[in-house]
SERO-4910 file (N, C-alpha, C, O; in steps of 0.05 Angstrom, whole numbers):
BEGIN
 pado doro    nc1    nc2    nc3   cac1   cac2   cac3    cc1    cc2    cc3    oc1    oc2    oc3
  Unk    A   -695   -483   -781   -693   -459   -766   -696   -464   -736   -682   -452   -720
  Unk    A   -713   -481   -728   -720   -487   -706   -689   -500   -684   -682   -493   -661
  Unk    A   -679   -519   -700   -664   -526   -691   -638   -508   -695   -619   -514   -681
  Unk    A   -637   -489   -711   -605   -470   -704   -618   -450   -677   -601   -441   -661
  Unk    A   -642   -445   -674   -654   -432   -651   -640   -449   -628   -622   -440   -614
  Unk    A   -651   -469   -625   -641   -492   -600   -608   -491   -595   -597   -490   -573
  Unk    A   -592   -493   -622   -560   -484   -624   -556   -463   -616   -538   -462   -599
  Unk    A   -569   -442   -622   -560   -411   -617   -561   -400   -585   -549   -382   -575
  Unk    A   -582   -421   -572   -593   -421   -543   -569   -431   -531   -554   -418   -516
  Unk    A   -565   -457   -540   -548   -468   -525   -520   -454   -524   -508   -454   -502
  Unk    A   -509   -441   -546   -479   -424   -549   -487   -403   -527   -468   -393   -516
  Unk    A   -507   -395   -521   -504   -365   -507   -514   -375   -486   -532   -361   -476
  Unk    A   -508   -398   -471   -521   -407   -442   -498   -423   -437   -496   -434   -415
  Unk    A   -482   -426   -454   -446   -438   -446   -426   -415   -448   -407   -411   -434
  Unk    A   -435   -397   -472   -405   -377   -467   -409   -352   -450   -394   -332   -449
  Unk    A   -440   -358   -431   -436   -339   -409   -423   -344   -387   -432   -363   -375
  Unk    A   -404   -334   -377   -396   -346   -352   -403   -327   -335   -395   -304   -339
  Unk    A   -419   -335   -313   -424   -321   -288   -414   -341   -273   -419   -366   -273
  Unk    A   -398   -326   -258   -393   -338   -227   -405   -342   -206   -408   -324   -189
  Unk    A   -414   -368   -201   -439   -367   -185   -424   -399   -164   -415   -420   -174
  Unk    A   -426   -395   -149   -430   -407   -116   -444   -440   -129   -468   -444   -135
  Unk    A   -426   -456   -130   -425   -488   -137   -447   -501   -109   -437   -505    -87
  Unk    A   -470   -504   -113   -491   -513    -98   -483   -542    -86   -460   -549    -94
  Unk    A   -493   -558    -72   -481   -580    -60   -481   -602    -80   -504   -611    -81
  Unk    A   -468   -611    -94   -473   -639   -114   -468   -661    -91   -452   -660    -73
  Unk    A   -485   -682    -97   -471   -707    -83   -478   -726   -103   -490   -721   -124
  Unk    A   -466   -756    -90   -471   -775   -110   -464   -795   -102   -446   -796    -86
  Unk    A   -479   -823   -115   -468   -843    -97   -443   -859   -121   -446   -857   -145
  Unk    A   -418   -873   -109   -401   -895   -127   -417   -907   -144   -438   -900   -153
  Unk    A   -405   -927   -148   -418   -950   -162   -416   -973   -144   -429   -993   -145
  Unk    A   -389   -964   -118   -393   -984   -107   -411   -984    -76   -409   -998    -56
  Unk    A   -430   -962    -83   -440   -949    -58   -422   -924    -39   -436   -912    -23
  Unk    A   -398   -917    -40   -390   -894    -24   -400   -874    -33   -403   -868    -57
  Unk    A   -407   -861     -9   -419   -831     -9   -397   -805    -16   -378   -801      0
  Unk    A   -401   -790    -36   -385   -769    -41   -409   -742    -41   -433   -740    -44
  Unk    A   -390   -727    -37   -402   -693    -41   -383   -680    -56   -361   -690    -61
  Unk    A   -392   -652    -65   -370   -628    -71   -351   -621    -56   -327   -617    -61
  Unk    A   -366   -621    -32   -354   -605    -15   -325   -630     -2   -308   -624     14
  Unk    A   -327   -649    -12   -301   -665     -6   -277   -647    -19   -256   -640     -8
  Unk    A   -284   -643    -40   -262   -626    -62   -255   -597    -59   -245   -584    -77
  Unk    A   -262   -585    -30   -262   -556    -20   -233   -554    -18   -220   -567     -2
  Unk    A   -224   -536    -38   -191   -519    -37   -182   -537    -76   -163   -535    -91
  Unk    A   -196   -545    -78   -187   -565   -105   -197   -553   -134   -210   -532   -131
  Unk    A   -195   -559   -154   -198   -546   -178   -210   -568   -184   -197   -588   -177
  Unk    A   -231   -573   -196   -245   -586   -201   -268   -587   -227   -287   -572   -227
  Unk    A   -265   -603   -247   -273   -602   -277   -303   -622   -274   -295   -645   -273
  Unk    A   -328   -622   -273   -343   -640   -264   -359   -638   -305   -364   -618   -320
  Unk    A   -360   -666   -309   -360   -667   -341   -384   -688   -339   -382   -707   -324
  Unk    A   -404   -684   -352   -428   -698   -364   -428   -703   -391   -430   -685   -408
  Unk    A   -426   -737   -399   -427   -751   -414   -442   -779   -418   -456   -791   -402
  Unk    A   -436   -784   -441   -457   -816   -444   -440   -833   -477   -432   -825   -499
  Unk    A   -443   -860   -461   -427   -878   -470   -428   -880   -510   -413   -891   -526
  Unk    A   -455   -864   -511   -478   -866   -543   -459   -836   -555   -465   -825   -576
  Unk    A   -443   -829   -543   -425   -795   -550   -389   -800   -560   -369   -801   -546
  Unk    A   -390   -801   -581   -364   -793   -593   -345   -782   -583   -323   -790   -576
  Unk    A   -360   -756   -582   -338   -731   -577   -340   -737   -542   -320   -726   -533
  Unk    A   -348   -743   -531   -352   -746   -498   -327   -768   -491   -314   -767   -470
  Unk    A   -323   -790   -512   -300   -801   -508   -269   -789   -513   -249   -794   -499
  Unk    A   -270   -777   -530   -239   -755   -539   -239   -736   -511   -218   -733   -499
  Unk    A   -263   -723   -502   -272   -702   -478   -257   -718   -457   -235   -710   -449
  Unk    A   -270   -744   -445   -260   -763   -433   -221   -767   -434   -205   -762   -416
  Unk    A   -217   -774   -457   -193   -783   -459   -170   -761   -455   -149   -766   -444
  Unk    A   -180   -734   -465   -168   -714   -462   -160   -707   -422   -137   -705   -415
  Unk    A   -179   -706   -406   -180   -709   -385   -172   -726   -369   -169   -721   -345
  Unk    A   -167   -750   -382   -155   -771   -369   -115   -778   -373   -101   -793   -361
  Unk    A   -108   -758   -398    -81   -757   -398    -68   -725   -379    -46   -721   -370
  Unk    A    -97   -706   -381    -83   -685   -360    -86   -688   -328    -72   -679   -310
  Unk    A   -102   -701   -328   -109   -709   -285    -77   -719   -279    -62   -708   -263
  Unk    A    -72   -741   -295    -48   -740   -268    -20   -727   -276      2   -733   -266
  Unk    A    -24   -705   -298      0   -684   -295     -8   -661   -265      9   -652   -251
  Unk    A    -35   -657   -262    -46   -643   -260    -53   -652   -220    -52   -637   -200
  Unk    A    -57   -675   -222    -72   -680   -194    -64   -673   -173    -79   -660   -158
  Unk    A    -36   -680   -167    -19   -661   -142    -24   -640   -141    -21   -633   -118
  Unk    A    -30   -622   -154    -32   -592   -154    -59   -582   -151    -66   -558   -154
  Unk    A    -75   -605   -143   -105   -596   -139   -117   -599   -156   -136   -583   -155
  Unk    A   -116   -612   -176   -139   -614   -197   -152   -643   -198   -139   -664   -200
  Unk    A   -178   -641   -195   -197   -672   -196   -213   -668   -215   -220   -645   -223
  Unk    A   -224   -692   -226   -249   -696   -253   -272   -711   -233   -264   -729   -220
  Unk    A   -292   -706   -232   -312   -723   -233   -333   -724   -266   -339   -708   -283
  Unk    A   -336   -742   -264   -349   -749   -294   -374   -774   -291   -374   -797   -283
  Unk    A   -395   -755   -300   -429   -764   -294   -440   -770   -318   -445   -753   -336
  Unk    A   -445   -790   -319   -451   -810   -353   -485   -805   -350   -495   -816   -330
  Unk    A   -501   -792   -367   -529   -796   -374   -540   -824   -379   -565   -825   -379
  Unk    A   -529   -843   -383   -529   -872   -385   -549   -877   -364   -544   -865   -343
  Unk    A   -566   -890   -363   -578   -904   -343   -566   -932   -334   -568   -936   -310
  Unk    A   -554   -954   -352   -542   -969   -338   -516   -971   -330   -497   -967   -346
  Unk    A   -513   -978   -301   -475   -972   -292   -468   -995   -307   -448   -993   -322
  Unk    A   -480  -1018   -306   -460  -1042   -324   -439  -1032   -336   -415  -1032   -331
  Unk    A   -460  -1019   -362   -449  -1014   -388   -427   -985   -381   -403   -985   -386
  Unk    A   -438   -968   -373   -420   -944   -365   -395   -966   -351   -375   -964   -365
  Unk    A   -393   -979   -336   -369   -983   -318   -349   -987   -335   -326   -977   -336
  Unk    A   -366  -1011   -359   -346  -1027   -380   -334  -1005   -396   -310  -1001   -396
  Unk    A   -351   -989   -410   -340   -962   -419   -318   -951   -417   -303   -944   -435
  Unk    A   -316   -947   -384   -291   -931   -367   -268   -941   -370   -247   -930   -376
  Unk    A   -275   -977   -364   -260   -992   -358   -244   -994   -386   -220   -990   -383
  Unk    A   -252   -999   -411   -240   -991   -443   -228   -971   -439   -204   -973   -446
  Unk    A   -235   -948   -429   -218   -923   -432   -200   -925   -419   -182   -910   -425
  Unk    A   -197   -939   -401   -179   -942   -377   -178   -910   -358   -156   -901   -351
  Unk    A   -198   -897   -353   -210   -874   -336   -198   -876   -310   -205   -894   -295
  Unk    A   -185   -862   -306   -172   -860   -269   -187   -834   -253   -175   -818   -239
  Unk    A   -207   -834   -258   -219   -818   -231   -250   -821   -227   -263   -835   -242
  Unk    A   -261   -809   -209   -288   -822   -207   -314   -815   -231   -319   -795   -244
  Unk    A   -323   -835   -230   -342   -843   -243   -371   -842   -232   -375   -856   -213
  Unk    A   -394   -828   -241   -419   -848   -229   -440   -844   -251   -430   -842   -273
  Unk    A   -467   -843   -251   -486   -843   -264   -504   -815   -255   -506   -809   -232
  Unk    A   -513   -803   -271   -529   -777   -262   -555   -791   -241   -559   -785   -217
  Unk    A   -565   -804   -250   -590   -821   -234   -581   -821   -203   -597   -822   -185
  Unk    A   -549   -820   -200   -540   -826   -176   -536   -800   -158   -525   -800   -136
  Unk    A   -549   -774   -172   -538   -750   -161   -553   -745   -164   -571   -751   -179
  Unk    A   -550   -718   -138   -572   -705   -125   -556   -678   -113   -532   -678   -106
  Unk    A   -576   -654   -112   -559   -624   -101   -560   -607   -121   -582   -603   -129
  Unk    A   -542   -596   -132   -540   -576   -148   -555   -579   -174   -552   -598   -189
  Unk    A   -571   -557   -176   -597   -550   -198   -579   -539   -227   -583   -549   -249
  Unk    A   -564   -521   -224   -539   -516   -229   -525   -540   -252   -530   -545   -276
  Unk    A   -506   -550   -235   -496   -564   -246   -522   -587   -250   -509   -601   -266
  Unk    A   -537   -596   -249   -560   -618   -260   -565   -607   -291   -564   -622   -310
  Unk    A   -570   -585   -293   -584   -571   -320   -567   -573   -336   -550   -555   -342
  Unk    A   -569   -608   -353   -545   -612   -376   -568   -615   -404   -587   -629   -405
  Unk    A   -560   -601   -421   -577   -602   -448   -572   -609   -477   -584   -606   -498
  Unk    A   -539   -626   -462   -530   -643   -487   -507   -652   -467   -506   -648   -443
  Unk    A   -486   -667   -487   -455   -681   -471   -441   -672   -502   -453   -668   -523
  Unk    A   -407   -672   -495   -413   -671   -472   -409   -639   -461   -401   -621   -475
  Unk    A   -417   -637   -426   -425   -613   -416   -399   -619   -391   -390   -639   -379
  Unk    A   -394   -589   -394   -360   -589   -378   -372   -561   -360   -391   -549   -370
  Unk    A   -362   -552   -338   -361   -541   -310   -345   -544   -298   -341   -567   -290
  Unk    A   -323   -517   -290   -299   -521   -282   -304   -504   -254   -310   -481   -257
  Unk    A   -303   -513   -228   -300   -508   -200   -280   -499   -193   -262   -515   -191
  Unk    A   -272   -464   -185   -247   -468   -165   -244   -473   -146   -255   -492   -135
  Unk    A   -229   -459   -136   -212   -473   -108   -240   -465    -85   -249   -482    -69
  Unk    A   -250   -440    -86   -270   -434    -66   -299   -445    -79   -318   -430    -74
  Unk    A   -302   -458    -87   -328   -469   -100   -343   -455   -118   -367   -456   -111
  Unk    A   -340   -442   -136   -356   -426   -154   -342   -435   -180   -319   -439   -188
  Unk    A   -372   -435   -193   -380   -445   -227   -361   -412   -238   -366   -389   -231
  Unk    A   -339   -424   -259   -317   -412   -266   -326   -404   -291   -328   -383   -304
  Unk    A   -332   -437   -297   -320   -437   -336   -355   -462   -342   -367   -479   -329
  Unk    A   -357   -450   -366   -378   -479   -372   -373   -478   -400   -368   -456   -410
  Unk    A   -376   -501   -414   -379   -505   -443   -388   -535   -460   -377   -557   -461
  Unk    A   -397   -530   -466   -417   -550   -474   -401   -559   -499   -385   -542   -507
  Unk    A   -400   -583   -512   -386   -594   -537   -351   -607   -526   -340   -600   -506
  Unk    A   -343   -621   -542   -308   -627   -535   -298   -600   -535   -304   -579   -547
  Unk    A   -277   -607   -514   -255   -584   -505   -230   -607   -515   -230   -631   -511
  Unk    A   -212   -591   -527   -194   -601   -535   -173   -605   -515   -178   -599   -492
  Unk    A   -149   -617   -522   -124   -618   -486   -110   -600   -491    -92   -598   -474
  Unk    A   -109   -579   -512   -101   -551   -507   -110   -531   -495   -101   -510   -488
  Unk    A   -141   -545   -495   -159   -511   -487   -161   -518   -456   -157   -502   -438
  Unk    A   -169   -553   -454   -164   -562   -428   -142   -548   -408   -151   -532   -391
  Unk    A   -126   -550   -408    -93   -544   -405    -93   -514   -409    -74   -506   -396
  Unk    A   -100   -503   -417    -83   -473   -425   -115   -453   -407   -110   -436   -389
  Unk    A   -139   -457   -413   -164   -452   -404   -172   -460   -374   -173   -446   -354
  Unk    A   -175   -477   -376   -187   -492   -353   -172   -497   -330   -182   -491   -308
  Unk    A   -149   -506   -330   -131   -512   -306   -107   -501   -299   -102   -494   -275
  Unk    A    -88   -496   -319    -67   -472   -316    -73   -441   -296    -59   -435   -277
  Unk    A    -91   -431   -301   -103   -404   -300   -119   -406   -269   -129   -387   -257
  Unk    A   -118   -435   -259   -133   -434   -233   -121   -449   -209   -126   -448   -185
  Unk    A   -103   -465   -226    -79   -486   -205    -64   -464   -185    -47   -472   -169
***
């Protein structure tokens, strides 16, 4: 019981969407460059929390990594923040998936309380163009719901 409580919490704290004002995320590379949100101001932007120990965070992953570059000219970017504490292993990870967009470690970020408050992977937050939390959902998103949900409707 306890734990369909913790499920039931979590479904009704992803399929609310309030539109709320994307707080400052920053974060460092892996190779040390400094990024923010606010680099991505006018951009559509999917920011996805995952970890290397997650199944479905790799299909989540993979799914995202065949729509970015239909998608990227037209303003759409992924950032994707691995719960992983070691980059080693996260890099090699990426590097298997063959991942084309940035990467870092949550440990490496700092700013938004917001987007920090992840309570499983993987956890998806979709930014538009003026910076406000759109869409959130917690679990795999498929590359239809990706595509037809998330980026179509905001490109």
């Amino acid at each position: 019981m306890k734990q369909l409580k913790h499920y039931l919490t979590a479904i009704l704290f992803f399929s609310s969407v309030t539109m709320c004002q994307a707080s400052q995320l920053e974060w460092n590379s892996f190779d040390g460059e400094f990024f923010s949100l606010s680099d991505y101001q006018g951009k559509v932007v999917v920011v996805t929390y995952w970890a290397t120990y997650c199944p479905p965070c790799h299909q989540n992953l993979q799914n995202l990594k065949k729509l970015y570059p239909l998608y990227r000219d037209q303003g759409f970017e992924v950032i994707a923040i691995s719960l992983d504490d070691n980059e080693e292993v996260v890099n090699q990870h990426m590097h298997n998936l063959g991942v084309n967009f940035p990467v870092t470690l949550k440990s490496y970020t700092s700013g938004s309380e917001i987007l920090q408050n992840v309570v499983g992977t993987p956890t998806n937050y979709l930014i538009d163009r003026k910076g406000n939390i759109v869409k959130k959902q917690f679990g795999l998103m498929s590359y239809e719901n990706i595509e037809k949900n998330w980026i179509k409707p905001f490109i």
